[in-house]
Backbone of each chain as ProteinMPNN parsed JSONL, in Angstrom:
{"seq_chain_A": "XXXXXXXXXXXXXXXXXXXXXXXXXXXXXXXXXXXXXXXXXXXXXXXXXXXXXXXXXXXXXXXXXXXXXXXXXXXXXXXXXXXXXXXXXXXXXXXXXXXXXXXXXXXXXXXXXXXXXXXXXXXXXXXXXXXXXXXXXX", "coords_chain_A": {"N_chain_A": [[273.136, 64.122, -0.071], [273.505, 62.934, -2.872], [275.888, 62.245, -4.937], [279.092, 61.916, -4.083], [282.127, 63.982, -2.704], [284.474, 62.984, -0.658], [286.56, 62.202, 2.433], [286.275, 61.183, 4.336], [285.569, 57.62, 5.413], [282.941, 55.836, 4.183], [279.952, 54.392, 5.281], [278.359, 51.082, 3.589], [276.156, 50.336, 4.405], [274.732, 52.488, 4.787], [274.689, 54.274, 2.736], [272.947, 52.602, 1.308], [270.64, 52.994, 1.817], [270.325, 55.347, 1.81], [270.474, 55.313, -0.864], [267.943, 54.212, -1.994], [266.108, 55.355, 0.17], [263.471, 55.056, 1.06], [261.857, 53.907, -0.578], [259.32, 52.485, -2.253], [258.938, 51.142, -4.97], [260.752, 49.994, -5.584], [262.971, 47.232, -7.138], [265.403, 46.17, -7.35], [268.869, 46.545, -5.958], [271.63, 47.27, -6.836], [274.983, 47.112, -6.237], [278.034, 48.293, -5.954], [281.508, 48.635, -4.455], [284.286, 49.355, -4.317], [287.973, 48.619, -3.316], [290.555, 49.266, -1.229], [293.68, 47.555, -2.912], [295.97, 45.079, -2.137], [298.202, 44.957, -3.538], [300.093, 45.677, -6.666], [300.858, 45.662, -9.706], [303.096, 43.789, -9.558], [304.251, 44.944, -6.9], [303.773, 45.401, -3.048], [301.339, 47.266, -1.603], [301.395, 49.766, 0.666], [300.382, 51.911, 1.23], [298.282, 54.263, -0.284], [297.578, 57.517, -1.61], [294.765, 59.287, -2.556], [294.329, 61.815, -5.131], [292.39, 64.662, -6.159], [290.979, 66.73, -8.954], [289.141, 69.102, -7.584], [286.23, 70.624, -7.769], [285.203, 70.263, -10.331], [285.443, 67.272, -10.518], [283.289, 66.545, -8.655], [281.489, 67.946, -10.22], [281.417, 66.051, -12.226], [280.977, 63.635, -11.327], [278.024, 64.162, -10.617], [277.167, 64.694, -13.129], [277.341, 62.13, -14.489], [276.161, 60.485, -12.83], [273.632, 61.013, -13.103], [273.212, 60.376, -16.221], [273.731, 58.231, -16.104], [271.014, 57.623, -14.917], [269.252, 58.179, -17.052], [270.037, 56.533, -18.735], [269.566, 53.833, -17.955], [267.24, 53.991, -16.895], [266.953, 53.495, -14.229], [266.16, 53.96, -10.953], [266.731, 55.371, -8.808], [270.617, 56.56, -7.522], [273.033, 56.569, -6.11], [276.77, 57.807, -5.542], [279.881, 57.734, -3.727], [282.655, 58.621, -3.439], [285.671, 58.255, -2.213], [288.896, 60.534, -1.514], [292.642, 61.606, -0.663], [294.34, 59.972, 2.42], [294.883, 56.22, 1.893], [294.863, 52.747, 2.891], [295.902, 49.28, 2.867], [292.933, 47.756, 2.163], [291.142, 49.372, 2.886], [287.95, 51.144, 2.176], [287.053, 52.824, -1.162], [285.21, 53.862, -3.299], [281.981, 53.75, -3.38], [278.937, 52.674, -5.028], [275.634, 52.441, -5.823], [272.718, 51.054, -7.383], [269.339, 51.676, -7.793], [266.867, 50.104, -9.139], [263.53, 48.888, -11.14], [263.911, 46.635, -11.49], [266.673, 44.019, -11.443], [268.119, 43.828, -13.617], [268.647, 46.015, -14.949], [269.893, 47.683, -12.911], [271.733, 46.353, -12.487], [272.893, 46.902, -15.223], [273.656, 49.52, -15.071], [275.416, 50.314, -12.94], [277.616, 48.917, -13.724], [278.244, 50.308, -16.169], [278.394, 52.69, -15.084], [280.744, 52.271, -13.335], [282.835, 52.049, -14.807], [282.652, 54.703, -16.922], [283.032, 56.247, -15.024], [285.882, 55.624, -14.361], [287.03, 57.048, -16.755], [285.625, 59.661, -17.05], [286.157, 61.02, -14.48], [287.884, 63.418, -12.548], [290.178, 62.106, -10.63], [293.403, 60.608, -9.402], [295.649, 58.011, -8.404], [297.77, 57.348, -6.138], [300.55, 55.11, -5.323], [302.35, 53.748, -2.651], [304.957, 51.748, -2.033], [307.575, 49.528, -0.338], [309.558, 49.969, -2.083], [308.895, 52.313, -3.342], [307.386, 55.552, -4.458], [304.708, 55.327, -6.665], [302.582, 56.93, -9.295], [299.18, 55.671, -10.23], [298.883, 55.358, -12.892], [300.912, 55.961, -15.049], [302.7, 58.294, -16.536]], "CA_chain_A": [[273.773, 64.282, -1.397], [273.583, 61.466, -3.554], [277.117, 62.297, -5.387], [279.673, 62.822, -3.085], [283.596, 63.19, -2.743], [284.849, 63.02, 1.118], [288.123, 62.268, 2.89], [286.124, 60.381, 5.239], [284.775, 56.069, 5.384], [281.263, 55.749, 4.761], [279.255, 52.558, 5.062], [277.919, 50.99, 2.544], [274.215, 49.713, 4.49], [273.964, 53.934, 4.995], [273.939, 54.383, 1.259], [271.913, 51.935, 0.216], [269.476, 53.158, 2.645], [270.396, 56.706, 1.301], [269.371, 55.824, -2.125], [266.2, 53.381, -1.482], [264.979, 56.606, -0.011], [262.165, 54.65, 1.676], [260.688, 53.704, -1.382], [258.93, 50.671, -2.212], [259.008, 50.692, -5.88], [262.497, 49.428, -6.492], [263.087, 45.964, -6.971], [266.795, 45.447, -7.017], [269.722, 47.303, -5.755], [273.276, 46.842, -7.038], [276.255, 47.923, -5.03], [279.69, 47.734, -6.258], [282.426, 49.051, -3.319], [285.655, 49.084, -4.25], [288.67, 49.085, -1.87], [292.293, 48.9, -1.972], [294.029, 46.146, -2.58], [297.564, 45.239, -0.963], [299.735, 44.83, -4.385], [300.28, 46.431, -7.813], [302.339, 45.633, -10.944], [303.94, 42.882, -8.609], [304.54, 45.669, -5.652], [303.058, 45.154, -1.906], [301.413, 48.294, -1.65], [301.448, 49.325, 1.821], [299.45, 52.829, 1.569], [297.629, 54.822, -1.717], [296.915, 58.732, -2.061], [294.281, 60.142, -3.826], [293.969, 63.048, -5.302], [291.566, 65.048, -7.124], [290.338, 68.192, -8.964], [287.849, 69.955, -6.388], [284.867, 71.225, -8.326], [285.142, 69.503, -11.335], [285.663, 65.977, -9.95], [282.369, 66.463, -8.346], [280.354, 67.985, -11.203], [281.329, 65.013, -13.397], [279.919, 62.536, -10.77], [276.87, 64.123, -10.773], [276.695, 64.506, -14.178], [277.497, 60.673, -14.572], [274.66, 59.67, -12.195], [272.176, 61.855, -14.24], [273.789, 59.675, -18.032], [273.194, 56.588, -15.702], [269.575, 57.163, -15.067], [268.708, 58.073, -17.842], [270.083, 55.739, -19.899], [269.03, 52.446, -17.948], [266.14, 53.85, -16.485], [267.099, 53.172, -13.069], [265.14, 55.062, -10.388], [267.881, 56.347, -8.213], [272.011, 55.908, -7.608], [274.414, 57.042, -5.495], [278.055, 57.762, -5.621], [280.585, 58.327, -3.132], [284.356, 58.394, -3.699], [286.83, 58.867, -0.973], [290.406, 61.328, -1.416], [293.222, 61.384, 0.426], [295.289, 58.887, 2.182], [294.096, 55.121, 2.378], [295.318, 51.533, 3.453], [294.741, 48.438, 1.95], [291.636, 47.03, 2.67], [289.968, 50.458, 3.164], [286.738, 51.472, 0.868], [287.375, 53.966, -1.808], [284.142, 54.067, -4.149], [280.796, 53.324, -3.256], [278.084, 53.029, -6.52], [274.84, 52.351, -5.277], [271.763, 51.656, -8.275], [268.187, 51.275, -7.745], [266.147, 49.647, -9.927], [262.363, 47.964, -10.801], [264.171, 45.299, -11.964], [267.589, 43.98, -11.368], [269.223, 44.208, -14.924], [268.492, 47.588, -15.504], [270.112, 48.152, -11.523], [273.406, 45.664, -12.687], [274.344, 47.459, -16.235], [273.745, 50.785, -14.552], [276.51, 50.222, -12.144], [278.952, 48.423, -14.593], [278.26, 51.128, -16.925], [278.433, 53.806, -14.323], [281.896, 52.206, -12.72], [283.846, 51.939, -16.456], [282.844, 56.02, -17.412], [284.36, 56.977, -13.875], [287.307, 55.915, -14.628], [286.959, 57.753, -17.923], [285.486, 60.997, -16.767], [286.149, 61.762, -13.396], [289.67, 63.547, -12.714], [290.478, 61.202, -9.665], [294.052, 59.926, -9.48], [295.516, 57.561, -7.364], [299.244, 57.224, -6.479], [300.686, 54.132, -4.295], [303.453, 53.795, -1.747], [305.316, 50.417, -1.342], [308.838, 49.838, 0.304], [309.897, 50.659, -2.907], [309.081, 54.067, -3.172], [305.729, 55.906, -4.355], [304.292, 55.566, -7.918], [301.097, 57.053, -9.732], [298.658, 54.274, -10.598], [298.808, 55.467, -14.652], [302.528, 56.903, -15.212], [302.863, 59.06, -17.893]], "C_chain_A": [[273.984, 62.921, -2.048], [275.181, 61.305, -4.422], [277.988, 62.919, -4.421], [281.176, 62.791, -3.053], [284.258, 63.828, -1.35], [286.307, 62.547, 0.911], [287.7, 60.845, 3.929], [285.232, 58.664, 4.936], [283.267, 56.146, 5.107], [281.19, 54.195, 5.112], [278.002, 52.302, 4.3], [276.116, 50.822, 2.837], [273.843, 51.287, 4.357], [273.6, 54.285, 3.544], [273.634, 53.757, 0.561], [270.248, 52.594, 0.743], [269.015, 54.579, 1.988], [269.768, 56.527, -0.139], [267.817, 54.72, -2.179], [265.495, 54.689, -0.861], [263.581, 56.356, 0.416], [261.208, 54.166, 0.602], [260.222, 52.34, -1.694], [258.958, 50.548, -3.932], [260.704, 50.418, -7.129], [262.237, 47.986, -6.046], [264.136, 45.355, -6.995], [267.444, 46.503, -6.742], [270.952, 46.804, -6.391], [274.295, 47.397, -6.747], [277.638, 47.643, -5.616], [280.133, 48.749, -5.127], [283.648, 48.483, -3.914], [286.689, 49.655, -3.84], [290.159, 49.025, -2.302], [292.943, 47.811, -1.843], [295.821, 46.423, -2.693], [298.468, 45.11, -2.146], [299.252, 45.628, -5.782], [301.173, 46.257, -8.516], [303.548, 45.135, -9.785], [304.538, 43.657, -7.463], [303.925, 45.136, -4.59], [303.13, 46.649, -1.47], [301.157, 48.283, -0.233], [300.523, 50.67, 2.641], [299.251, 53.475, -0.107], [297.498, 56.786, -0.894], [296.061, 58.96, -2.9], [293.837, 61.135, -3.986], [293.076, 63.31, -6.315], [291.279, 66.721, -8.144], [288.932, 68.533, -8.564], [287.423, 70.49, -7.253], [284.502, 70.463, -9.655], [284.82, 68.206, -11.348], [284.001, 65.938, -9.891], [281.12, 66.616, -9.065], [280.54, 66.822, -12.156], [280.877, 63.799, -12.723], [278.957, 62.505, -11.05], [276.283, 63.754, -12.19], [276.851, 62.661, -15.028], [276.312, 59.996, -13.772], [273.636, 60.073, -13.041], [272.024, 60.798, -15.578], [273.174, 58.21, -17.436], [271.94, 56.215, -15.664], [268.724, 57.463, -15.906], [268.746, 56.899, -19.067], [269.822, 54.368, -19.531], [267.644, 52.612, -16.902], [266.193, 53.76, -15.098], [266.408, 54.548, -11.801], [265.937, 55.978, -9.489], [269.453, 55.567, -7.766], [272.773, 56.991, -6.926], [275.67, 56.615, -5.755], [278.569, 58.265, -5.176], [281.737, 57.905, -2.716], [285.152, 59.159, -2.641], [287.858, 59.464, -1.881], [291.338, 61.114, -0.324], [293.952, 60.16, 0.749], [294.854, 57.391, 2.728], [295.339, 54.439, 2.404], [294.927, 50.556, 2.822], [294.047, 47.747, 3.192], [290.218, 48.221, 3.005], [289.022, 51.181, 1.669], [287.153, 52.839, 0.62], [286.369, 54.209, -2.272], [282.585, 53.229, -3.74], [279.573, 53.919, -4.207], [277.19, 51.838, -5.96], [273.663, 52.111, -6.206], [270.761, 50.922, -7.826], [267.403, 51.238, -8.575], [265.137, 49.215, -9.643], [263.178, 47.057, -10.646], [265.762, 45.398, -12.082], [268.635, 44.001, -12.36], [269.166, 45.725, -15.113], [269.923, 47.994, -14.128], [271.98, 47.305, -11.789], [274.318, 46.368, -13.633], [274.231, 48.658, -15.591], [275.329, 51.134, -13.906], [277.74, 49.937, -12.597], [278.877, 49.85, -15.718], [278.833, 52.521, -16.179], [280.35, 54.27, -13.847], [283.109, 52.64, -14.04], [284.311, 53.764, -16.783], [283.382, 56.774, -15.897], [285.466, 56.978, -14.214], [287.937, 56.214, -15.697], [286.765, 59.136, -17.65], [285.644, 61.884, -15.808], [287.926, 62.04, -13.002], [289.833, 63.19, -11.13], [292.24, 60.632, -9.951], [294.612, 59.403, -8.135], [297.481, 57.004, -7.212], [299.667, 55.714, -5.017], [301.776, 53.74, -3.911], [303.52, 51.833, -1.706], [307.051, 50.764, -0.849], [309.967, 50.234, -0.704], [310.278, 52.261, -3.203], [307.275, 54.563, -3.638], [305.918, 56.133, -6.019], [302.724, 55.722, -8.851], [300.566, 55.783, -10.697], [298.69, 54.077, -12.357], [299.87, 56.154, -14.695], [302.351, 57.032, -16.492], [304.026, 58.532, -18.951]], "O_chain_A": [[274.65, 61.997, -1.58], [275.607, 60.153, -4.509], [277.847, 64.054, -3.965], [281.685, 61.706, -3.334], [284.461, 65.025, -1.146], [287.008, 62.474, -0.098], [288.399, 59.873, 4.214], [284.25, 58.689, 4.194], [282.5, 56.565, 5.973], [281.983, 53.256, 5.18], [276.96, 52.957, 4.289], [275.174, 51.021, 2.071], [272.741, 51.527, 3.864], [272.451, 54.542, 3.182], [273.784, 53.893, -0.653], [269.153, 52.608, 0.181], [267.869, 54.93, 1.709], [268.872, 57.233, -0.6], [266.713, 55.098, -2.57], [264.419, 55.066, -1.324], [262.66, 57.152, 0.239], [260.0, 54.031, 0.791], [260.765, 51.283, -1.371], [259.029, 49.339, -4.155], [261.241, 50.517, -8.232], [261.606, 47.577, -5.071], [264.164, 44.149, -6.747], [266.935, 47.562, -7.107], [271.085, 45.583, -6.311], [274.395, 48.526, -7.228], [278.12, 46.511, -5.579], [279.343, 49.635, -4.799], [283.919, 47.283, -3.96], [286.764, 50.884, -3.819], [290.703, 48.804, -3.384], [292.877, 47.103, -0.839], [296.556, 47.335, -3.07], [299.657, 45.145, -1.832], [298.128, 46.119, -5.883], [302.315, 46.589, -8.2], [304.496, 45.765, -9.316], [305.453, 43.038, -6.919], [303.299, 44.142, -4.959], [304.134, 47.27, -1.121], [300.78, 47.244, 0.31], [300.114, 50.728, 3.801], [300.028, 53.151, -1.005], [297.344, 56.993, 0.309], [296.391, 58.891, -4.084], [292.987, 61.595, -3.224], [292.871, 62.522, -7.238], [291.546, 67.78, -7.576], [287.874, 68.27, -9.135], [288.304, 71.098, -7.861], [283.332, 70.123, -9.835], [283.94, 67.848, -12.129], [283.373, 65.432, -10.822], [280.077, 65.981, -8.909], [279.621, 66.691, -12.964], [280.397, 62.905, -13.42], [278.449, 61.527, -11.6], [275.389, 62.956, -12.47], [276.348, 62.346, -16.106], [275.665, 59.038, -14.195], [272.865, 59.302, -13.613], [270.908, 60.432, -15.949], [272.459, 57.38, -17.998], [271.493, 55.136, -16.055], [267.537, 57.169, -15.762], [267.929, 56.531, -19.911], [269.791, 53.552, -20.453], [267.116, 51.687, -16.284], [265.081, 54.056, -14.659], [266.306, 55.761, -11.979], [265.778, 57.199, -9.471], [269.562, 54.344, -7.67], [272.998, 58.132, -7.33], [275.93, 55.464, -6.108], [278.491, 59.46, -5.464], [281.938, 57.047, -1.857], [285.196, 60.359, -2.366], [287.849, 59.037, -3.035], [291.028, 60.579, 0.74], [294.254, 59.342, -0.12], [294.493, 57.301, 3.902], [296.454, 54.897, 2.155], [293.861, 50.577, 2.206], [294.293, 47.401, 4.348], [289.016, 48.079, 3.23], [289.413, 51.553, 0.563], [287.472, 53.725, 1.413], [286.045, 55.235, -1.675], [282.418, 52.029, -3.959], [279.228, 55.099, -4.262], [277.587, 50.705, -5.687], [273.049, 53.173, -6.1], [270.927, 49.756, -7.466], [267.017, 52.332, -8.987], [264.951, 48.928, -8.461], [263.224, 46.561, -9.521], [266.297, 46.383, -12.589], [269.826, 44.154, -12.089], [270.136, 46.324, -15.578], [270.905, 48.605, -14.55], [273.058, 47.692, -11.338], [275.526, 46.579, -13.533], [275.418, 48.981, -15.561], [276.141, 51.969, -14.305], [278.78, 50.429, -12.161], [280.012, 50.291, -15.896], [279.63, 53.279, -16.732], [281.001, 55.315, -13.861], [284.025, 53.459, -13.976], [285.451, 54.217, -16.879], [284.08, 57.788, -15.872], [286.145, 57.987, -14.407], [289.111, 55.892, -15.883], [287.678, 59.894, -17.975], [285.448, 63.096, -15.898], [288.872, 61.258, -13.103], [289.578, 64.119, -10.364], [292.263, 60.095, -11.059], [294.354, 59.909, -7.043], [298.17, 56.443, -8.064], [299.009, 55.556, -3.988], [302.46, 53.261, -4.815], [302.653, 50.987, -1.484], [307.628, 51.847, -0.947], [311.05, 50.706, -0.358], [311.268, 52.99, -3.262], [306.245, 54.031, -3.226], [306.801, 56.78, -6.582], [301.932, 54.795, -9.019], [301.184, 55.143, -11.548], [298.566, 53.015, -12.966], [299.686, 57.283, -14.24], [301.982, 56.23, -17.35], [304.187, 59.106, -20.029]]}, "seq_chain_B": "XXXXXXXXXXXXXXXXXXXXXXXXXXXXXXXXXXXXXXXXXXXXXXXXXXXXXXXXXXXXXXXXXXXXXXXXXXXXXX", "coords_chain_B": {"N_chain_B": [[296.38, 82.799, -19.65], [295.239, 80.549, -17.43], [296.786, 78.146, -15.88], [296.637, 74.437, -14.841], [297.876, 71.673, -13.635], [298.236, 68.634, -12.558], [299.013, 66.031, -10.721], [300.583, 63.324, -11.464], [302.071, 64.517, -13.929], [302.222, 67.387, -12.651], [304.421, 66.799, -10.924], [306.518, 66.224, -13.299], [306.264, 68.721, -14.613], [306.874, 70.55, -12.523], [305.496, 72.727, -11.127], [302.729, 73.697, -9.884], [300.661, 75.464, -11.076], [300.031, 77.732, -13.747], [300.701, 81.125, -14.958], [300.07, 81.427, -18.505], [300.717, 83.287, -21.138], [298.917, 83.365, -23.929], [298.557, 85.667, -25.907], [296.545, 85.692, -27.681], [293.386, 84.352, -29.731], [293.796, 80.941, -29.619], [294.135, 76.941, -30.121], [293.899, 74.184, -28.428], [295.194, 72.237, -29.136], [297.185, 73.632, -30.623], [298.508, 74.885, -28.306], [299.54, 72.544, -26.643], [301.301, 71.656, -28.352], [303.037, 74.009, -28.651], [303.654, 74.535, -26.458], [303.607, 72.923, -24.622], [304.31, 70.106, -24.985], [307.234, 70.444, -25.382], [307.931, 70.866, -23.069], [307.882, 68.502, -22.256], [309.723, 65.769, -22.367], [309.57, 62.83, -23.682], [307.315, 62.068, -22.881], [304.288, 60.797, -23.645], [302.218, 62.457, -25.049], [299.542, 62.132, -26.259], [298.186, 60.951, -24.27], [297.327, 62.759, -22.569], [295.017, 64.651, -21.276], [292.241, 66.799, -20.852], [290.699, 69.793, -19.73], [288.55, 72.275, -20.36], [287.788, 75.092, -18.608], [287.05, 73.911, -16.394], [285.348, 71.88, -18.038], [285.702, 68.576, -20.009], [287.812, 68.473, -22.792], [288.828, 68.831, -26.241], [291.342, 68.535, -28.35], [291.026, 70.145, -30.545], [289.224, 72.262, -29.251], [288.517, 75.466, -28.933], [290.682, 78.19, -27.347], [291.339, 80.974, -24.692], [292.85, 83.678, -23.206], [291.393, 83.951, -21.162], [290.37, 81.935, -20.816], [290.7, 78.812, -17.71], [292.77, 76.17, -17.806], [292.871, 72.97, -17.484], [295.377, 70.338, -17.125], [295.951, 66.624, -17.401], [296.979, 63.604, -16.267], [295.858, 60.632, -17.921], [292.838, 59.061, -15.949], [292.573, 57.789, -13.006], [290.636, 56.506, -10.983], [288.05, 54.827, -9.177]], "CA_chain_B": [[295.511, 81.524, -19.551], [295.866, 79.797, -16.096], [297.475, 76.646, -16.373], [296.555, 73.904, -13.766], [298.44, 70.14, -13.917], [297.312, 67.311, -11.878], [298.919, 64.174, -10.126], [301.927, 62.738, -12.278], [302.243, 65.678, -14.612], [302.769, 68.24, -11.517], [306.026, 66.567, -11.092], [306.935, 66.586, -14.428], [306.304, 69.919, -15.164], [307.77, 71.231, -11.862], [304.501, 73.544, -10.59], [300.886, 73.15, -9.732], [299.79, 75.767, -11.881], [300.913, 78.968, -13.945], [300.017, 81.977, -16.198], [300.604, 81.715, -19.875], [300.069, 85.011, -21.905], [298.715, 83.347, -25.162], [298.359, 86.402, -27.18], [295.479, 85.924, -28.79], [292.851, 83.019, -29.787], [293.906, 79.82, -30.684], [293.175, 76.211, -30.195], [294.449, 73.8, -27.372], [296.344, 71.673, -29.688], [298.806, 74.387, -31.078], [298.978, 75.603, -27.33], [300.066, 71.449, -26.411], [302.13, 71.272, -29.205], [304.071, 74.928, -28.512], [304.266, 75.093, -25.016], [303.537, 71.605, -23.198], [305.515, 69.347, -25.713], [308.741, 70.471, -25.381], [308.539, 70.536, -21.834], [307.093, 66.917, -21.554], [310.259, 65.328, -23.172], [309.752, 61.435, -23.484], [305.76, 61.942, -22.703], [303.409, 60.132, -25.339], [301.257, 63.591, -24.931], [298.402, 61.857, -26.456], [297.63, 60.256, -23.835], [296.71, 63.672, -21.616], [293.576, 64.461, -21.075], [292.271, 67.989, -20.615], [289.349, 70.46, -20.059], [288.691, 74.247, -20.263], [286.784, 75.649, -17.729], [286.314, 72.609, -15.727], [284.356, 70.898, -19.089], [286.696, 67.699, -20.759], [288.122, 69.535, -23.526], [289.469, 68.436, -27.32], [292.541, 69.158, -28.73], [290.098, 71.372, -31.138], [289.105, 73.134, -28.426], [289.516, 77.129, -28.832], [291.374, 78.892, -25.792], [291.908, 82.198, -24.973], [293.56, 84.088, -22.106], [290.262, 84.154, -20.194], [290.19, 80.316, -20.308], [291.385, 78.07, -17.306], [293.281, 75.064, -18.622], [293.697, 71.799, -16.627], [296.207, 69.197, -17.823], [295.615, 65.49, -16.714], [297.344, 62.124, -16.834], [294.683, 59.803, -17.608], [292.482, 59.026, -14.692], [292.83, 56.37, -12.258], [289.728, 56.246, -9.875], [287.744, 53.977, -8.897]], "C_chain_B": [[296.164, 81.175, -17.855], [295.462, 78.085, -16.215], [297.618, 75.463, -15.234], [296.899, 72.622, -14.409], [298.284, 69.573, -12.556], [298.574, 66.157, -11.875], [300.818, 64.077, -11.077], [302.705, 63.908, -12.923], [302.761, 66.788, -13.848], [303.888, 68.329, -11.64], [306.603, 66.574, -12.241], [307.06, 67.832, -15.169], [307.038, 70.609, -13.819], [306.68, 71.928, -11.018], [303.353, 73.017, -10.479], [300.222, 74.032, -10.86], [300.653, 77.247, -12.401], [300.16, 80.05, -15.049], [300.507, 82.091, -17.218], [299.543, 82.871, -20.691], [299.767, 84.513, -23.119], [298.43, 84.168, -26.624], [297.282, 86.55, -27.892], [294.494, 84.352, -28.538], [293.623, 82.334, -30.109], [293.3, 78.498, -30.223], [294.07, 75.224, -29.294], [295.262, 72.895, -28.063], [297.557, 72.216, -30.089], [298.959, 74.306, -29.58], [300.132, 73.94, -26.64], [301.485, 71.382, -26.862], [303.181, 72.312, -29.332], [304.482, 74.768, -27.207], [304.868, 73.968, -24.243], [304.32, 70.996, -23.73], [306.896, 69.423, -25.196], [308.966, 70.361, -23.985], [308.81, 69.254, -21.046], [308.15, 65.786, -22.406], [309.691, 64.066, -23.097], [308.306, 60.849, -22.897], [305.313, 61.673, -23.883], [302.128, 61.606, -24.573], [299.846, 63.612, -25.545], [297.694, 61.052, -25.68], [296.837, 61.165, -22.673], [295.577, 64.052, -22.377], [293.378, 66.266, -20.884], [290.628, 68.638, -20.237], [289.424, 71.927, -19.308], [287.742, 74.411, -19.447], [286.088, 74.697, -17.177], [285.174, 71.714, -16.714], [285.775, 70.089, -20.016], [286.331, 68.716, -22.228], [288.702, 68.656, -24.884], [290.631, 68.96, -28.106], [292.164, 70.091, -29.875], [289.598, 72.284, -30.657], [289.673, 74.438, -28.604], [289.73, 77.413, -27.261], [291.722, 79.972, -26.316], [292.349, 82.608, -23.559], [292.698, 83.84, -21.19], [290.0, 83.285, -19.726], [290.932, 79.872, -18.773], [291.581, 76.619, -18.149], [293.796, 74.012, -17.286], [294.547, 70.627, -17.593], [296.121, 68.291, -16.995], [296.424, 64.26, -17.283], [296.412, 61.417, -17.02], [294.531, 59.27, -15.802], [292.488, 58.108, -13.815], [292.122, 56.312, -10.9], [289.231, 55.912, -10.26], [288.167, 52.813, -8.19]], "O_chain_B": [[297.233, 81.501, -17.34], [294.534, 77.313, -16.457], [298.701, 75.457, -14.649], [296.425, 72.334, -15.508], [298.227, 70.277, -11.547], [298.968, 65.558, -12.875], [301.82, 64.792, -11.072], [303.822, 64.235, -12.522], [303.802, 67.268, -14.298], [304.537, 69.248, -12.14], [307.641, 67.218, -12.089], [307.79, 68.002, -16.146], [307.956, 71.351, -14.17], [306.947, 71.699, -9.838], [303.021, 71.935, -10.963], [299.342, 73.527, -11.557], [301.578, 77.775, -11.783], [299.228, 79.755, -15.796], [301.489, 82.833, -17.251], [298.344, 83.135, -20.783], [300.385, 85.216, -23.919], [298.214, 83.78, -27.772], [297.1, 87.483, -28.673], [294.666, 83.513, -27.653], [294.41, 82.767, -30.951], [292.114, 78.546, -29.896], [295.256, 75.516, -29.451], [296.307, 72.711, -27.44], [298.663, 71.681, -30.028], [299.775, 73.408, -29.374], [301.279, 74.143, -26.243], [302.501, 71.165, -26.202], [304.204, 71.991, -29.937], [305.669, 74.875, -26.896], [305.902, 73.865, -23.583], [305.411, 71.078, -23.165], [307.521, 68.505, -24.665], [310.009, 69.853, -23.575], [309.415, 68.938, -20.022], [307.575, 64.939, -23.09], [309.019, 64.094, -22.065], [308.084, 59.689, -22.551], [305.727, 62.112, -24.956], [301.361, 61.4, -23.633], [299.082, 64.577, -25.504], [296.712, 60.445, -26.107], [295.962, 60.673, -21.961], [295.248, 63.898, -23.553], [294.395, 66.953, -20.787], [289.588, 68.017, -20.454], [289.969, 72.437, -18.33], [286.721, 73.75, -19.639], [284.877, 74.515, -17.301], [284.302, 71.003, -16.216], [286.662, 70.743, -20.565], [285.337, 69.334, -22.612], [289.118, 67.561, -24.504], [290.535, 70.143, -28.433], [293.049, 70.884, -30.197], [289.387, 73.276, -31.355], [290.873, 74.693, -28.51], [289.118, 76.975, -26.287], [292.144, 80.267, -27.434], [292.172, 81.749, -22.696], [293.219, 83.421, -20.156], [289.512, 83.212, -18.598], [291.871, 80.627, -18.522], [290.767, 76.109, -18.918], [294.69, 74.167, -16.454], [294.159, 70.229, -18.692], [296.162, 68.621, -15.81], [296.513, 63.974, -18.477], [295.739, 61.445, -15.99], [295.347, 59.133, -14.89], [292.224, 57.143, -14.532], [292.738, 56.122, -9.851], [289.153, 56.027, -11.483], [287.395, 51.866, -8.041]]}, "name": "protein", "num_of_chains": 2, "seq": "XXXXXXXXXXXXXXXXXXXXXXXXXXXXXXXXXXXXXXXXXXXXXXXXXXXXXXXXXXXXXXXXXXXXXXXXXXXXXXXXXXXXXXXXXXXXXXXXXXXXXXXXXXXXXXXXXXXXXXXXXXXXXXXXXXXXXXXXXXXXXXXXXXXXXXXXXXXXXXXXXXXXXXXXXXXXXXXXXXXXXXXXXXXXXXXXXXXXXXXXXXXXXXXXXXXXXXXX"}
């Protein structure tokens, strides 16, 4: 599955491998991974939740990888977003693009990462000794 | 209509999800602006997000009983 939303770690060499796909006519890959990091609005966060909406969540990945390759051409792209409860330092998002050519394979990914956190209903809430607060408060 | 809220909003509204009897057609902005408003005191309610039948939705959006309705704080993944 090239769009995916788990509970569980991947690694990142498996889905690059996953979208290369054995092929030889890509010429760059571009990988963004992003993980959690230990503070927030001057907090020391010390664990995150995230939650999602199940079915939806997932069709708006896909349909976000589909907008991606079409619109920079890119030959194939994975995306796979963890739920659930993380740590810092542990990988949340892995965005994966294969390209001829490495610009097409860079805005893909910056383009790709930006409308996630526009279209996909993902939120992410974060525990410090404080207490626990969602990452966008209403 | 069945009425599903998400993440921040949950707590603010009190439930995960509920059935409102809308009566008839109308359009997801009156339904915001009768139902959700008043409950959401001290919420800038333009900043939720929405979509009918699992498709992002516009506050032009028609709804009718048959619809599901999610309500969203803006999103925060990645």
């Amino acid at each position: 599955m090239h769009t995916r939303i788990q509970v569980s770690d991947f690694s990142v060499d498996e889905e690059i491998k996953l979208c290369a796909d054995g092929r030889t006519d890509i010429g760059g890959i571009a990988v963004f991974c992003g993980t959690v990091r230990d503070n927030a609005r001057g907090k020391q966060v010390v664990k995150m939740e995230l939650a999602h909406y199940g079915g939806m969540a997932e069709k708006q990945l896909a349909r976000l990888r589909g907008e991606a390759i079409r619109r920079f051409g890119i030959l194939n792209m994975t995306i796979v977003h963890r739920v659930g409860e993380l740590k810092p330092g542990d990988q949340i998002v892995c965005m994966v693009c294969a390209g001829a050519h490495r610009k097409e394979a860079f805005d893909a990914c910056a383009f790709a990462m930006e409308e996630l956190k526009k279209t996909v209903p993902i939120w992410k809430k974060e525990f410090s000794a404080d207490g626990e607060s969602w990452a966008d408060t209403l | 209509m069945k009425v599903i809220y998400f993440a921040h909003l949950r707590e603010l509204i009190g439930v995960g999800e509920e059935r409102v009897d809308l009566g008839g057609r109308t359009t997801l902005g009156a339904f915001v602006n009768g139902h959700l408003a008043p409950r959401l005191k001290g919420v800038d309610t333009g900043r939720l997000l929405y979509a009918v039948n699992e498709e992002l939705a516009k506050t032009d959006c028609p709804i009718t009983d048959d619809d599901t309705l999610a309500v969203f704080p803006p999103f925060s993944g990645g």
